[in-house]
N, C-alpha and C positions, 0 to 999 in steps of 0.2 A: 504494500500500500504506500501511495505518495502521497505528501501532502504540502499545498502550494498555497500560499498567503499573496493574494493581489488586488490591486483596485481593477474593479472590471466595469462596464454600462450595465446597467438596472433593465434594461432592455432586452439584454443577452442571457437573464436570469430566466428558467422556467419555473412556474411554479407547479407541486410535485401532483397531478392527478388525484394519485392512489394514496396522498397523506389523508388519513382518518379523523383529522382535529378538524374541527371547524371555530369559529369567534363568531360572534354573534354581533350586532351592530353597535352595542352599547362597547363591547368590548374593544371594537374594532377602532372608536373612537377617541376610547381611553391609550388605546396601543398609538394611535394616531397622535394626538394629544403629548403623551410622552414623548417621542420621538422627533417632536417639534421641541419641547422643552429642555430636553438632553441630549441633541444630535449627536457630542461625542460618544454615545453609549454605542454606539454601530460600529466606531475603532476600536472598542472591547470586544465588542460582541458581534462578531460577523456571521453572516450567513452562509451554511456548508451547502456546498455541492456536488454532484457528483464530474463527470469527463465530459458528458453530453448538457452539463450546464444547467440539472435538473436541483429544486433543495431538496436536503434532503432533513434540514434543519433553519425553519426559520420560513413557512410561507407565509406566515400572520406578520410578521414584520418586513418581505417584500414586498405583499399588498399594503400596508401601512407606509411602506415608503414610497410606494406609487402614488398612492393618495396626496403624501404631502410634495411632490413633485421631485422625490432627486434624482438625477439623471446616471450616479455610477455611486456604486458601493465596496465595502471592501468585504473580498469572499475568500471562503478558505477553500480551494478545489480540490478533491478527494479522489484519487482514481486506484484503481482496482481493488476497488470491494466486489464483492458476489452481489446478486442480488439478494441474496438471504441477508447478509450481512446490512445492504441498504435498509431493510426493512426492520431488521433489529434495529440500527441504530434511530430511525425516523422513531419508531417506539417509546427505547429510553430515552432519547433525547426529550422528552414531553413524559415523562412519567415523575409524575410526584411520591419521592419516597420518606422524606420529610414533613414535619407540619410546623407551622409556628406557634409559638411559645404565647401565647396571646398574653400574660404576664407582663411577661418581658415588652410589647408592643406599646400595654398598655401604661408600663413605667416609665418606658425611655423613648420611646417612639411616636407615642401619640399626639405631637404636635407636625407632624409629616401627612398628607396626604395617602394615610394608607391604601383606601379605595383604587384611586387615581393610577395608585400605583403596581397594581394588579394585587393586591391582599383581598383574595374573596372575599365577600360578604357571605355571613354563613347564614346557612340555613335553617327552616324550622317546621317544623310538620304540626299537624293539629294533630291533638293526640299524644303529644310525647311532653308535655308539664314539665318533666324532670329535667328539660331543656334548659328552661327558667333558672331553675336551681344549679343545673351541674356545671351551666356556659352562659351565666350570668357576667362573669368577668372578661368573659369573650366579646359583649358583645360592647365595650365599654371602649373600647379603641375606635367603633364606627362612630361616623358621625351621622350615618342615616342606615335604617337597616330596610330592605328590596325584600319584600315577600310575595312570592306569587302563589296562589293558594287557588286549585282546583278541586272543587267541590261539590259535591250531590247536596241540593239543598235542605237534607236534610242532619249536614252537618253545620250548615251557615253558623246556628250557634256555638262552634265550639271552637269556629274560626273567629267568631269577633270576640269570645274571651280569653285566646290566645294572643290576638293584638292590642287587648286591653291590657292585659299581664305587660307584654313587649315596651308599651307604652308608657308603663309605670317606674321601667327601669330611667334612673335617675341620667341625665345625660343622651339619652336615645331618643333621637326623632323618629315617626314613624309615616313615612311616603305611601300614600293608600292609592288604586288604579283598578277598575275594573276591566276584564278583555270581555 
């Protein structure tokens, strides 16, 4: 295997088909969003390719760089991998095996735009209470918590006492939206 560090045109990037991640537009925006705010995070972090110019790491940030118009990036060009081995890597490369310390976030970190800066916004189901109790201090770093909640009406009530609980939490705004 070789591997080649270059500025190439953004043009000559493909983006990979058969990668299985998708972003979703809110995301796409925040990725967007960053990448105007920190351009040099792209000379850290560059986008892998394969010989044929395909990512194989990094299409949510070639699309995000399309968006904000750059014309060349810096790519690291990968050739002879197997294809099996492309497909591992596309995998780990986006596999979460860590979590954060929401503690830690919520001590030293919480005057940063965590959201913004891709720290999920967690989740929370109706039905799990002990959510309240167990990830209470989770959710103390957000500054807004995103719930989308689908329902058979005849749970309605134990979604709007789950966002009344959410509500309650000291610090936590809560953004309500029906689809």
């Amino acid at each position: 295997m070789k591997v080649e560090t270059k500025k190439v045109k953004l043009s000559d990037i493909k983006l990979n088909p058969d990668n299985p991640r998708r972003i979703s537009e809110k995301g796409m925006a925040r990725l967007v969003k960053s990448l105007q705010d920190f351009p040099e995070m792209m000379e850290l972090r560059e986008i892998i390719v394969d010989e044929t110019m395909t990512v194989l790491g990094g299409n949510m940030r070639t699309l995000a760089l399309r968006k904000v118009g750059e014309k060349e990036i810096i790519a690291k060009i990968v050739t002879g991998m197997t294809p099996d081995q492309k497909r591992e890597f596309i995998i780990k490369d986006n596999s979460d095996f860590g979590e954060w310390d929401m503690d830690e976030l919520a001590n030293m970190w919480s005057d940063l735009p965590l959201i913004d800066w891709g720290i999920g916004e967690p989740e929370v189901s109706v039905g799990n209470e002990e959510f309240l109790e167990q990830k209470e201090k989770e959710l103390k770093p957000y500054k807004k918590v995103h719930i989308l909640i689908s329902i058979d009406i005849e749970k309605a009530d134990e979604a709007t006492e789950l966002i009344d609980k959410l509500r309650s939490i000291q610090g936590v705004e809560i953004e309500q939206s029906a689809n």
